[in-house]
N, C-alpha and C positions, 0 to 999 in steps of 0.2 A: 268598528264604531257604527251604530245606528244613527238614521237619520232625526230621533228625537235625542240621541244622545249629542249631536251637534246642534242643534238648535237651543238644547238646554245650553251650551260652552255658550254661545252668542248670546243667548238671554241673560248668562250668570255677567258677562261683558258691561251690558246695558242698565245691568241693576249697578253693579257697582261705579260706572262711570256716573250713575245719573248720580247715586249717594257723594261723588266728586263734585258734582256740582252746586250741591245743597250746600257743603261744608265749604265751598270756594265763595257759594253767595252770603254765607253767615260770616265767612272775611271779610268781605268788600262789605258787609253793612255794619261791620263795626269795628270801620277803619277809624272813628274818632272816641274810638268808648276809651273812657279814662278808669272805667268804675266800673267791674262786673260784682258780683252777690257776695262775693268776699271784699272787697273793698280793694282790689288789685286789679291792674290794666288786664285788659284781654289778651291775649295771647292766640299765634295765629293758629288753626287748627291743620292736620295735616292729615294724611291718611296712608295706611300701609298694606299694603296687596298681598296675597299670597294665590298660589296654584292649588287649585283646592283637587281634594285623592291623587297626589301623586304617586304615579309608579318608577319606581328607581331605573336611571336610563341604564343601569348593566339586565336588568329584566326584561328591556324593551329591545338591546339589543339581541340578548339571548334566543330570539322566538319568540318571545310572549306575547305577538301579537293580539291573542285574543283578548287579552286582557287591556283595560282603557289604559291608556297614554299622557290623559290629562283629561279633568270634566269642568274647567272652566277656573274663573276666579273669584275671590271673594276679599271681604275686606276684614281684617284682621284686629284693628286697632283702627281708633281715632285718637291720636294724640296733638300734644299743645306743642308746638315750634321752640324749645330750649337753644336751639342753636344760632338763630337770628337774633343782631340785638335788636332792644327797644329802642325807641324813638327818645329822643330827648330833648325837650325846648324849652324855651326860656320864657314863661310867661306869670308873672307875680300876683296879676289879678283873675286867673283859673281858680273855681273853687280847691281843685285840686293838686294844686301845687304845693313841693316844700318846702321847709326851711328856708330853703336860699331860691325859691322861686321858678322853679323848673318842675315842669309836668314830663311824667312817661305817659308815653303814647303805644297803642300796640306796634308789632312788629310786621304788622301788613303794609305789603306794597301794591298798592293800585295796578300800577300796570304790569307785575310779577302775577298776580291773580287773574288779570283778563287773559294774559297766555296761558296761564292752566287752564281756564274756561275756554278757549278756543282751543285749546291741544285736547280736552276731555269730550267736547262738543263734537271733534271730527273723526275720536276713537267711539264715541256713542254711533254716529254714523258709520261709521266700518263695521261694527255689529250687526248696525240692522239691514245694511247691503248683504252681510255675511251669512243672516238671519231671514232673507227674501232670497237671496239664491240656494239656499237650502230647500226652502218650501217650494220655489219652482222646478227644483231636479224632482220630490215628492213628488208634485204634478203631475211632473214628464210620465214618471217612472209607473203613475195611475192610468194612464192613460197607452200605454203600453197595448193591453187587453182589450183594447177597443178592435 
């Protein structure tokens, strides 16, 4: 593995954590939406990782060093949260309430959202720790031939 081929893995890290926190802050600011574009409560967004060019770990163990091991991650899907319920309250004078007077609310949780933003915020920074010790071995390694 070259030394831009690690730096690419930590950058591919940094993009996708940072695109975590865009969709973690588009939760948290429409933790009271009753009413997206179709006329249905928002729904929370989520996002799904994958190991981008993987090489099969019987190849890796084989020898096939030469060959990459992993070149980072990426984001796969953004999907809507089907697995959390929605919110349900009781309130008859909401424009949007039914029948019987109860609004759905999205399925976002405040403080379930600030721990992803803090767990995504401290793997953003492990990146770019991972991302600056990288470039100061480069350094070193220029400085050699002095």
């Amino acid at each position: 593995m070259s030394v831009i081929d690690a730096m690419n893995i930590s950058a591919s890290g940094m993009t996708a954590q940072r695109l975590r926190m865009d969709v973690i802050s588009q939760n948290i600011a429409n933790v009271n939406t009753t009413r997206d574009e179709n006329g249905n409560p928002y729904k929370r967004k989520i996002l799904v990782f994958e190991e981008r060019n993987t090489t099969p770990f019987a190849q890796v163990l084989g020898g096939k060093m030469s060959e990459k091991a992993g070149s980072g991650v990426k984001v796969t899907e953004i999907k809507a949260d089907d697995k959390t319920p929605m919110k349900v309250v009781y309130d008859p004078s909401h424009p949007d309430a039914n029948e019987e007077g109860y609004v759905t609310y999205p399925n976002v949780n405040t403080v379930t959202e600030m721990a992803n933003m803090i767990d995504a915020s401290r793997a953003y920074e492990a990146n770019i720790t991972a991302f600056n010790s990288i470039k100061s071995m480069a350094l070193k390694g220029l400085e050699i031939g002095k």
